[in-house]
C-alpha positions as CSV (number, residue, x, y, z in Angstrom):
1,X,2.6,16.8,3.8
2,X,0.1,18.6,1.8
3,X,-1.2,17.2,-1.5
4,X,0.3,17.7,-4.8
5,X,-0.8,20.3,-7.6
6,X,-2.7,19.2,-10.7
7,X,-1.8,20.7,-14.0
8,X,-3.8,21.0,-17.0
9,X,-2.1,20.8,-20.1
10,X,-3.0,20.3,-23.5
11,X,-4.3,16.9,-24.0
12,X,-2.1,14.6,-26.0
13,X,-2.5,11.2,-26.3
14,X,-3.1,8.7,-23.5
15,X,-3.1,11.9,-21.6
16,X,-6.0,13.2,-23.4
17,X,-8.3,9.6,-21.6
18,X,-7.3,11.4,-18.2
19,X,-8.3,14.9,-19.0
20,X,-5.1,16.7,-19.6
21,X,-4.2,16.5,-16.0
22,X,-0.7,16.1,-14.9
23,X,0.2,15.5,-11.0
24,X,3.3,17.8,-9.6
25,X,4.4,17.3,-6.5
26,X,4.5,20.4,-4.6
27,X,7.6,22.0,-3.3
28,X,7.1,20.5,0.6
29,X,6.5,17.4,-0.3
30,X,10.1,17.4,-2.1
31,X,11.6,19.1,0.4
32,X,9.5,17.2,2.9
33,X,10.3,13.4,1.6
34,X,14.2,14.8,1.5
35,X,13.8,15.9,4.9
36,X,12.1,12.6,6.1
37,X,14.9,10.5,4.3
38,X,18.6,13.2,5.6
39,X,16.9,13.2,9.1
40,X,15.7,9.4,9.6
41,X,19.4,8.1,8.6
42,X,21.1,11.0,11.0
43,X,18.9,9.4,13.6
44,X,19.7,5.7,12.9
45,X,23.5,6.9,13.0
46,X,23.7,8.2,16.0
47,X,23.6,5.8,19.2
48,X,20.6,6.7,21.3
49,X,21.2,8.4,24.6
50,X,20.0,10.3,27.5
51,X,16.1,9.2,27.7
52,X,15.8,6.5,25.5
53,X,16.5,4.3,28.0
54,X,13.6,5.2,29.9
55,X,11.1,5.0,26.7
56,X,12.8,1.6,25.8
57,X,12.1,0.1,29.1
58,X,8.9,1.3,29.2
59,X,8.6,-0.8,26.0
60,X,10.2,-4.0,27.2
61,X,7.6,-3.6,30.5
62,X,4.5,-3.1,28.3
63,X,6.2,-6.5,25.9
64,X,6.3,-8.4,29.1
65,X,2.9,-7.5,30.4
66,X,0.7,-5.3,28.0
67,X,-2.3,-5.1,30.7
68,X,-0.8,-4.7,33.5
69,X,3.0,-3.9,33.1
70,X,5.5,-3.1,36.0
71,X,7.1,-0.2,37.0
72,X,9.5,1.1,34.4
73,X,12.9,0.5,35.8
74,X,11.9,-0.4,38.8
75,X,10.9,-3.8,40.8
76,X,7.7,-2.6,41.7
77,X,4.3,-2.0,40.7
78,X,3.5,0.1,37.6
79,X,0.1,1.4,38.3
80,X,-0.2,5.0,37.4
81,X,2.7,5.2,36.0
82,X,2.3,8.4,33.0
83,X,4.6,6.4,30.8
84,X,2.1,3.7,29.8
85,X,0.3,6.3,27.3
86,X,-1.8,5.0,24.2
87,X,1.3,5.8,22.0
88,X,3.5,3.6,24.6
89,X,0.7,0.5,24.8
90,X,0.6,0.7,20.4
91,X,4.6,0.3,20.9
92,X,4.6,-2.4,23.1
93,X,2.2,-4.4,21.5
94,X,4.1,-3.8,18.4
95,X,6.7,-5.2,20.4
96,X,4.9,-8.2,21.3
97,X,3.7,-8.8,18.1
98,X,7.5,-8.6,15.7
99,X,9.7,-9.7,18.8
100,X,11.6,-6.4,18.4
101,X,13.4,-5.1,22.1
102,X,12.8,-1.5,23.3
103,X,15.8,0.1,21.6
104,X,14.7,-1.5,18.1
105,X,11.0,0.0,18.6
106,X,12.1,3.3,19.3
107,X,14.6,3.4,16.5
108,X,11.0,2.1,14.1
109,X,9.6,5.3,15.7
110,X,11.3,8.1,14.7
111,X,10.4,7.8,11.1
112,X,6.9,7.4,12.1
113,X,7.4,10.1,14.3
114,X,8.6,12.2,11.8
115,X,6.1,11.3,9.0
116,X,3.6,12.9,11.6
117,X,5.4,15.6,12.4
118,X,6.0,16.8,8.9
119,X,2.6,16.0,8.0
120,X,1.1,18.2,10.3
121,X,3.4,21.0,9.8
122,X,2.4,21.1,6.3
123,X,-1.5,21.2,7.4
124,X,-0.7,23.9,9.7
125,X,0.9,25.9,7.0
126,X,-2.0,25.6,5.0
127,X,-4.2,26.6,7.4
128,X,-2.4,29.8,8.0
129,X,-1.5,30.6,4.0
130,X,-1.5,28.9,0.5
131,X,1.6,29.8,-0.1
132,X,3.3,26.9,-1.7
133,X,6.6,27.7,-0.4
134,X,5.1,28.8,3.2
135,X,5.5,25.3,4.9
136,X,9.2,24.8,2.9
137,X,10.4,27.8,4.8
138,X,8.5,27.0,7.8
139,X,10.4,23.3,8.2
140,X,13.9,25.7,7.7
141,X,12.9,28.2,10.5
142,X,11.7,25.5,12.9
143,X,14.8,23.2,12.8
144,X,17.6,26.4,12.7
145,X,16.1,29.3,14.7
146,X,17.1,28.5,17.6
147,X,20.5,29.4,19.5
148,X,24.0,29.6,19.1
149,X,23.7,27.4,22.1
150,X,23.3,23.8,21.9
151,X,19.5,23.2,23.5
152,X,19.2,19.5,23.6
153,X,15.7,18.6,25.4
154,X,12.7,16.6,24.4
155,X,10.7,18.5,22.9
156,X,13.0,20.8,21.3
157,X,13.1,20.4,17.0
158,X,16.5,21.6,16.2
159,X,18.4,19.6,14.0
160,X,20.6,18.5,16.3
161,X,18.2,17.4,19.1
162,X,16.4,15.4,16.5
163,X,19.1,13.1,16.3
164,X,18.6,12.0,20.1
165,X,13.8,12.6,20.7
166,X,12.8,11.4,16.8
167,X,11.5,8.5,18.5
168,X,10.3,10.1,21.9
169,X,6.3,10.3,22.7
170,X,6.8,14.2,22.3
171,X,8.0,14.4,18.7
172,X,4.9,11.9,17.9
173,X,2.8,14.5,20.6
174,X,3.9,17.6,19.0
175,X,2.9,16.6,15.5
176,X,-0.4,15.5,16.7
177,X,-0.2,19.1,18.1
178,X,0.0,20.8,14.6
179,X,-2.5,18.0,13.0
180,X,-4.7,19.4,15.9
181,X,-4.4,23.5,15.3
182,X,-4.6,23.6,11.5
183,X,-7.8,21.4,12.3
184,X,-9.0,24.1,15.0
185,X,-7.9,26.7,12.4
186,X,-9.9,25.5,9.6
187,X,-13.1,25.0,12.0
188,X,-12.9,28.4,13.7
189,X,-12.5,30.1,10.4
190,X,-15.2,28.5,8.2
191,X,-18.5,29.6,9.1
192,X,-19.8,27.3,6.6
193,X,-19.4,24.8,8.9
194,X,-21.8,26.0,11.5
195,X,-25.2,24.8,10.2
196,X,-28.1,24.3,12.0
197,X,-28.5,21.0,13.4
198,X,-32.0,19.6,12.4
199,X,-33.5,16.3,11.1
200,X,-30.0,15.0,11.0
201,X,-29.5,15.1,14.8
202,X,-25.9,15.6,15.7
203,X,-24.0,15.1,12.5
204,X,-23.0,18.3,13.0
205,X,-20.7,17.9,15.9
206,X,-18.8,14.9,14.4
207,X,-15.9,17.1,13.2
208,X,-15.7,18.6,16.6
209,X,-15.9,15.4,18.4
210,X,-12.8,14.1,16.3
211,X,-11.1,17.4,17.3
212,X,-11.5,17.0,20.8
213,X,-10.4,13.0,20.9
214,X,-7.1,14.3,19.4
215,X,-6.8,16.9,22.1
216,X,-7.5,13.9,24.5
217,X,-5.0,11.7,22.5
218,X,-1.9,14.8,23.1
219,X,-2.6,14.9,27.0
220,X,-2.4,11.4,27.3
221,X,0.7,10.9,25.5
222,X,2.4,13.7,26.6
223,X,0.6,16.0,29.4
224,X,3.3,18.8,29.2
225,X,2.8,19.4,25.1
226,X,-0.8,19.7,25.5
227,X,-0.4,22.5,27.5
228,X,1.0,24.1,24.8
229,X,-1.6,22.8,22.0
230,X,-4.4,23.9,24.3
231,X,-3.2,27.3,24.6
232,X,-2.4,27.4,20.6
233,X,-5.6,25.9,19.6
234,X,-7.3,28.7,22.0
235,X,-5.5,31.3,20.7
236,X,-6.9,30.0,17.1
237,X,-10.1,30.2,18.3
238,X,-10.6,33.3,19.9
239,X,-8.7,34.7,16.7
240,X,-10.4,33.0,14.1
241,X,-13.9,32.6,15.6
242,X,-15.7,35.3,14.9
243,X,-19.9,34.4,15.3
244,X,-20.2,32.8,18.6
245,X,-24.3,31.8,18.5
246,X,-25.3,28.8,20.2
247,X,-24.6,26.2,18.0
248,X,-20.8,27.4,17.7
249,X,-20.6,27.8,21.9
250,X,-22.1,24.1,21.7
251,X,-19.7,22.5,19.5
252,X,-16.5,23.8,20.8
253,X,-18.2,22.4,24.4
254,X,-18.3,19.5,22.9
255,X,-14.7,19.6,21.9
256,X,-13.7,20.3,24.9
257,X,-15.8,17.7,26.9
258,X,-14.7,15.2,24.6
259,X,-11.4,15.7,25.0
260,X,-11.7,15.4,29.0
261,X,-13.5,12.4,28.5
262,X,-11.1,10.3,26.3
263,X,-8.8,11.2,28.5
264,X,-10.7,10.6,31.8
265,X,-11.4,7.0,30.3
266,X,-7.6,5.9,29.8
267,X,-7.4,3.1,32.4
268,X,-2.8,3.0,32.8
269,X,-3.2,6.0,34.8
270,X,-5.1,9.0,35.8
271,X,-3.1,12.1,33.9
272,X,-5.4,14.9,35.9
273,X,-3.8,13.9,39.1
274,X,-0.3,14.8,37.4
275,X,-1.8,18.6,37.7
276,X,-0.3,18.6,41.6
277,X,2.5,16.6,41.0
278,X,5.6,19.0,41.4
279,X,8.4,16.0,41.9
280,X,10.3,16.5,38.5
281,X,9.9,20.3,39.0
282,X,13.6,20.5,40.4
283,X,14.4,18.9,37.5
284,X,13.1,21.0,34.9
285,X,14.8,24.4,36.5
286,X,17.8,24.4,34.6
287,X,15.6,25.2,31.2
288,X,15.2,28.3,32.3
289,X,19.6,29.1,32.6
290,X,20.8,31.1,29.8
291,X,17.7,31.3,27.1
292,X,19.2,33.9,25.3
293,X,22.0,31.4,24.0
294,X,19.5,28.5,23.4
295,X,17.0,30.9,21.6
296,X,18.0,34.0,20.4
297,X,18.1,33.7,16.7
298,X,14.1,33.0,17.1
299,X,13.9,37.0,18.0
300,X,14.8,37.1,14.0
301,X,11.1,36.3,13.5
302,X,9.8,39.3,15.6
303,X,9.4,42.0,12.9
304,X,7.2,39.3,10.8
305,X,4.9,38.6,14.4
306,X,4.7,42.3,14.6
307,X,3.7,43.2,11.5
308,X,0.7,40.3,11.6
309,X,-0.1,42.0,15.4
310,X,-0.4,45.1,13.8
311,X,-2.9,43.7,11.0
312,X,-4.9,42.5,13.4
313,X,-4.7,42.2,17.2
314,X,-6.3,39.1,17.2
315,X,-3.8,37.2,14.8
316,X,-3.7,33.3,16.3
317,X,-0.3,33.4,16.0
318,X,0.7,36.6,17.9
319,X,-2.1,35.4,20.7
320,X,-0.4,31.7,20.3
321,X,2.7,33.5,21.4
322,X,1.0,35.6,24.3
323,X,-0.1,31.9,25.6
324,X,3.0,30.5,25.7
325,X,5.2,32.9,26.9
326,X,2.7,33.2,30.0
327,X,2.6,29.4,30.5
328,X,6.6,29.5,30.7
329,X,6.8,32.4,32.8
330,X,4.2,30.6,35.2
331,X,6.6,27.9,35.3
332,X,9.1,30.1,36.7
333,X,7.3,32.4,38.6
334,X,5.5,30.0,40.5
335,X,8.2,27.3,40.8
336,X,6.8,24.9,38.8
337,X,9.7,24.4,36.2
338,X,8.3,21.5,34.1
339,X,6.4,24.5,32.4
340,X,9.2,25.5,30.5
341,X,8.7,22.2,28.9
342,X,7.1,23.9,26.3
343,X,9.9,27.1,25.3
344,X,10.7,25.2,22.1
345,X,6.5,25.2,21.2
346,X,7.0,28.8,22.3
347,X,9.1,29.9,19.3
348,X,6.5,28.5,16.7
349,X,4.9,31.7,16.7
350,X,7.8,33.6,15.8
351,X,9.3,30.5,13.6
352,X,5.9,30.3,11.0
353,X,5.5,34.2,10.7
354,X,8.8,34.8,9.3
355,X,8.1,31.9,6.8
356,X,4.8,32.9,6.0
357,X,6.4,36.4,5.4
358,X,9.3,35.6,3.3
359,X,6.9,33.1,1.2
360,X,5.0,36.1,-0.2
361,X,5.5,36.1,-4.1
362,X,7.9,39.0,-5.7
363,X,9.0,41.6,-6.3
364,X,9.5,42.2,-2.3
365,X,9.4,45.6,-0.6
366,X,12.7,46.8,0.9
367,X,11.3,45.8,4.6
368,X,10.5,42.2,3.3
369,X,14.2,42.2,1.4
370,X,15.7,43.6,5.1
371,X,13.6,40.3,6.9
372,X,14.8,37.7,4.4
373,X,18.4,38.7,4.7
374,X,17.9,38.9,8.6
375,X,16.4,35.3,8.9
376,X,18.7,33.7,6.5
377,X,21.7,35.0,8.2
378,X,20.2,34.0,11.5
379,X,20.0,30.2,10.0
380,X,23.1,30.0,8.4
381,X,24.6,30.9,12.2
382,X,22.3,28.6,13.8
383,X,23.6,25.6,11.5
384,X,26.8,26.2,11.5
385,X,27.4,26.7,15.3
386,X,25.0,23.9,16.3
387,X,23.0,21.7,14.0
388,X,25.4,21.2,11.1
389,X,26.7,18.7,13.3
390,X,23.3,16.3,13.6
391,X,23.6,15.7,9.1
392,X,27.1,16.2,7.9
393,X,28.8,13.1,8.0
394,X,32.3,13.0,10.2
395,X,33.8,12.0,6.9
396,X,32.5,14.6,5.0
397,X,32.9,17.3,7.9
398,X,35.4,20.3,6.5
399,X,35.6,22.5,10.0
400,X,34.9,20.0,13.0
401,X,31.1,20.5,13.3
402,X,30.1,19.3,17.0
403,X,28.5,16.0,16.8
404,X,25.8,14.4,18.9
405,X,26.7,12.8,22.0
406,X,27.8,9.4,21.7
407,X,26.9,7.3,25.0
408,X,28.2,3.8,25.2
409,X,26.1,0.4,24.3
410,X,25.5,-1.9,27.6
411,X,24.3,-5.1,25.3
412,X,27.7,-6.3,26.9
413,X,26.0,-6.3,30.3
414,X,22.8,-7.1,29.5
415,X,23.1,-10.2,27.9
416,X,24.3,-11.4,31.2
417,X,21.6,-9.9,33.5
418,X,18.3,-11.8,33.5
419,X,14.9,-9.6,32.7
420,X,13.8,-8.1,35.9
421,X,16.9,-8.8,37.6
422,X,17.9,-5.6,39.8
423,X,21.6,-3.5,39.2
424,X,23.1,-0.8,41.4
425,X,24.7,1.1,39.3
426,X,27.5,4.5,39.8
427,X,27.5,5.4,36.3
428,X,25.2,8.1,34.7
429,X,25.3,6.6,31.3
430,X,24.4,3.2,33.1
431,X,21.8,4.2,35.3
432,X,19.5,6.1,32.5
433,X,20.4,3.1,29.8
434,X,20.4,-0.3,31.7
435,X,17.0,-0.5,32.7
436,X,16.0,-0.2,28.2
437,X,17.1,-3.5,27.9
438,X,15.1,-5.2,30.4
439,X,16.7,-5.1,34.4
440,X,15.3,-3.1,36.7
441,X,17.3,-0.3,39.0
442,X,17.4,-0.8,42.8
443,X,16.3,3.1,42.8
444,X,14.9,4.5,39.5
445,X,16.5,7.4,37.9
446,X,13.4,9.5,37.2
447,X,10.6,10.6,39.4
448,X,7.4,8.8,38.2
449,X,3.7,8.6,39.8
450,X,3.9,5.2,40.4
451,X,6.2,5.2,42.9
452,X,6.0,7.8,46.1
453,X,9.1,10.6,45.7
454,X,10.2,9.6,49.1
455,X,10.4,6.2,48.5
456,X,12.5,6.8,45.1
457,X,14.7,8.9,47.3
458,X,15.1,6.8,49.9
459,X,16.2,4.2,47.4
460,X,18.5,6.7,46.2
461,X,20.1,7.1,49.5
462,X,20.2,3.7,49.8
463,X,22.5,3.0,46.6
464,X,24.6,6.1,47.6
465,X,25.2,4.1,51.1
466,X,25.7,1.0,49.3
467,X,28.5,2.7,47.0
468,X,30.2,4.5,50.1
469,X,33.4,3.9,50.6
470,X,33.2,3.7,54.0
471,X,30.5,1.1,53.8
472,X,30.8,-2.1,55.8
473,X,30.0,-6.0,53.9
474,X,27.0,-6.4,56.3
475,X,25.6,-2.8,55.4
476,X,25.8,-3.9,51.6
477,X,24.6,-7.4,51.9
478,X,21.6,-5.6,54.2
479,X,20.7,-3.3,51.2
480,X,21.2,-5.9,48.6
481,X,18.8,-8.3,50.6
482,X,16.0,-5.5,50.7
483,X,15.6,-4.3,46.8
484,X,16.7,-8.0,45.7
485,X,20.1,-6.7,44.1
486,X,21.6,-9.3,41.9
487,X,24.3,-7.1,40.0
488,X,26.4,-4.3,39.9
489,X,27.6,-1.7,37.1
490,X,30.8,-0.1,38.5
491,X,32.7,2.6,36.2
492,X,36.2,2.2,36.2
493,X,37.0,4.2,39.4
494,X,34.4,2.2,41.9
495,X,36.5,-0.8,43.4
496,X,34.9,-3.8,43.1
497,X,33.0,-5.0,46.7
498,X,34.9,-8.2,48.0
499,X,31.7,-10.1,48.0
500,X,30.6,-9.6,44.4
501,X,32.1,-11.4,41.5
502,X,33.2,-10.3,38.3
503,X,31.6,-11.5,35.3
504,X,32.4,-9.3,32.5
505,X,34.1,-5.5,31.4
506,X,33.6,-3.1,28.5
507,X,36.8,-2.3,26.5
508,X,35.4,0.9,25.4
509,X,34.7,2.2,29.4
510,X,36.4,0.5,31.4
511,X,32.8,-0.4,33.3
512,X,32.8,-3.8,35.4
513,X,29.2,-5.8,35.8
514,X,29.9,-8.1,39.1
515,X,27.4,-10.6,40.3
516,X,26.4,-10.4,44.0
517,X,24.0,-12.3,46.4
518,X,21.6,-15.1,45.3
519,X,18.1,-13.8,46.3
């Protein structure tokens, strides 16, 4: 968060030794801590769901075997697997070091998470005004423009969906993302910085080699969100940039071949081939259903984009919005859906203008007043239809807020099933959570580079045999025998196969874990 104002006031008495200076927070870093502390206990509160269980088990893998861990939730090799990122290695050897398991890291990480996120939104403020209140408003507009539809993806900053990614590689990603274009800002509009490099050699280029290793750091951790910082820091260069001599075409090469280079040299996996990999496109097409609902109280910020295009066509935000919004319509265009991956990055633009706007001191013109009553009625809706739900306590709830979603525990399973150990598993719940506290999935839930696409489907179809109804004994016992399946996590409404034996049941779901086979 940015730093805190100094004062000077008449000296009087020890004060006078210090020179009259008085520290004063400024108003983000109140808002900001507040914000740190509300949203860190609203994410310890609510039980993690939907891809924590993938991120925790990528944990427990890399606190088994840091050098060479398996696959995720898989029994198989983990080789070029894109989940065994820098930011996934420092968890797991965390892990290793504290004994913590995979759901205790990630609950450590959203905090941190956070504490980077806020940080850097506060250095991007800066970099765009000095408007004390500017980042303040910015935090408000990026956590309640959104939709009168709940949008709940990683990735996505609402209130609500903070609750469930605080402690995801793209929250940590994202804030490296705003570290990196108020950095880009500040070096593409100081000329100052552009000196001739002479006796000194290349001292000159250290800042730009520093920028580049965190553009390298963002692809690594997660590919899809540099996308999006690539196309924002561009857009702050081309806007901001305005000499281009030699020395300044040099630097930002070096930049840029740094930040190919740190990523080139990660030795888990080899995120360039990613470029061609369209398996979790199919995936990813349902972010483009019904935007308008997940996003239209962003439009609010239009008028404030505007008027900064009409200032200047060259404005890094309205050029950061430009980017975007062709990346995501590339995504569906061309069928490659995992594009609009970055929509939520896409609404910065329009997010920070209107709170760089409405931060301008008073008296305000009547266009200004007409914007400020337009945004705050646009955040008031957004909270009360969708994140009010994610920081008012049930208990203190007047109206029946919707609440995050609430997925059941499985320690009651796991304690029985051995590390490693492999479950077939019906239930959705089960099959994205099971695998975070150490087994492994006869067919894992989620495409992944480590494992062929046809192979993870023909596993799929495999369990989906294995589950039939109309499957035999021998055509179970055969599957079981080939993926080395030791257990099975039946909902309620799966009989139990006569040849497996039941070991335990949750009261809460009704799920049964059975033991089968001996292999």
């Amino acid at each position: 968060m940015s730093t805190g104002v100094l004062v000077r006031r008449p000296a009087r008495g020890a004060t006078a030794l210090r020179g009259g200076r008085v520290w004063r927070p400024t108003p983000y870093q109140v808002f900001g801590l507040l914000f740190w502390l509300v949203m860190s206990l609203a994410y310890w509160r609510v039980p993690q769901c939907c891809d924590a269980g993938q991120h925790a088990a990528v944990v427990e893998r890399l606190k088994d075997r840091l050098v060479h861990p398996r696959h995720p939730t898989g029994d198989l090799p983990g080789t070029g697997s894109p989940y065994y990122s820098p930011y996934a290695v420092a968890e797991g050897a965390f892990a290793r070091v504290t004994g913590l398991t995979g759901w205790e890291v990630l609950r450590v990480a959203g905090p941190v998470n956070l504490l980077v996120l806020l940080t850097g939104i506060g250095r991007f403020t800066r970099a765009l005004t000095p408007r004390p209140w500017a980042p303040v408003l910015a935090l408000a507009a990026m956590t309640l423009l959104w939709g009168t539809e709940r949008a709940w993806w990683s990735g996505y900053l609402g209130l609500m969906s903070m609750t469930g990614n605080l402690g995801y590689p793209s929250t940590f990603a994202i804030g490296l993302g705003f570290w990196a274009w108020a950095l880009t800002g500040t070096r593409a509009r100081d000329a100052r910085r552009v000196r001739y490099v002479g006796p000194s050699g290349l001292r000159g280029f250290t800042g730009y080699v520093t920028l580049g290793a965190l553009y390298g750091l963002i692809l690594l951790v997660h590919p899809i969100t540099s996308v999006a910082a690539v196309a924002g820091g561009a857009a702050f260069v081309v806007g901001w940039q305005r000499e281009w001599r030699a020395a300044v075409t040099a630097r930002w090469a070096v930049a840029g071949a740094v930040a190919l280079l740190v990523a080139a040299a990660w030795p888990y996996f080899d995120v360039f081939a990613l470029a061609g990999d369209g398996s979790v496109d199919a995936m990813h097409r349902r972010l483009y259903d019904g935007p308008a609902g997940h996003f239209w109280l962003a439009l609010a910020g239009v008028p404030a984009l505007w008027a900064r295009g009409r200032r200047s066509a060259r404005d890094p935000l309205v050029l950061m919005f430009a980017l975007e919004c062709a990346v995501v319509a590339y995504g569906f265009v061309s069928g490659h859906y995992t594009y609009g991956r970055i929509l939520g990055l896409a609404l910065v633009p329009l997010q920070f203008a209107a709170a760089v706007e409405l931060a301008a001191p008073r008296p305000w013109r009547a266009g200004r007043r007409v914007l400020g009553a337009v945004v705050a009625g646009a955040a008031c809706l957004g909270f009360l239809t969708v994140q009010a739900g994610a920081v008012v306590p049930r208990a203190l709830d007047p109206v029946g807020f919707e609440a995050p979603p609430r997925w059941p525990s499985y320690d009651w399973a796991a304690r029985h099933i051995g590390p490693g150990e492999v479950v077939v598993t019906d239930g959705y719940y089960a099959v994205h959570a099971i695998a975070g506290y150490g087994p492994n999935l006869a067919a894992p839930a989620w495409p992944d580079a480590a494992l062929d696409e046809r192979e993870r489907l023909r596993r799929v179809n495999d369990v989906r045999a294995y589950l039939s109804p109309g499957s035999t004994r021998a055509e179970r016992v055969a599957i079981a025998h080939r993926y080395r399946v030791r257990w099975l996590l039946l909902t309620r409404w799966h009989p139990v196969p006569e040849e497996a034996v039941v070991v335990t049941w949750s009261r809460r779901t009704g799920e049964v874990l059975a033991r089968v086979g001996n292999h």
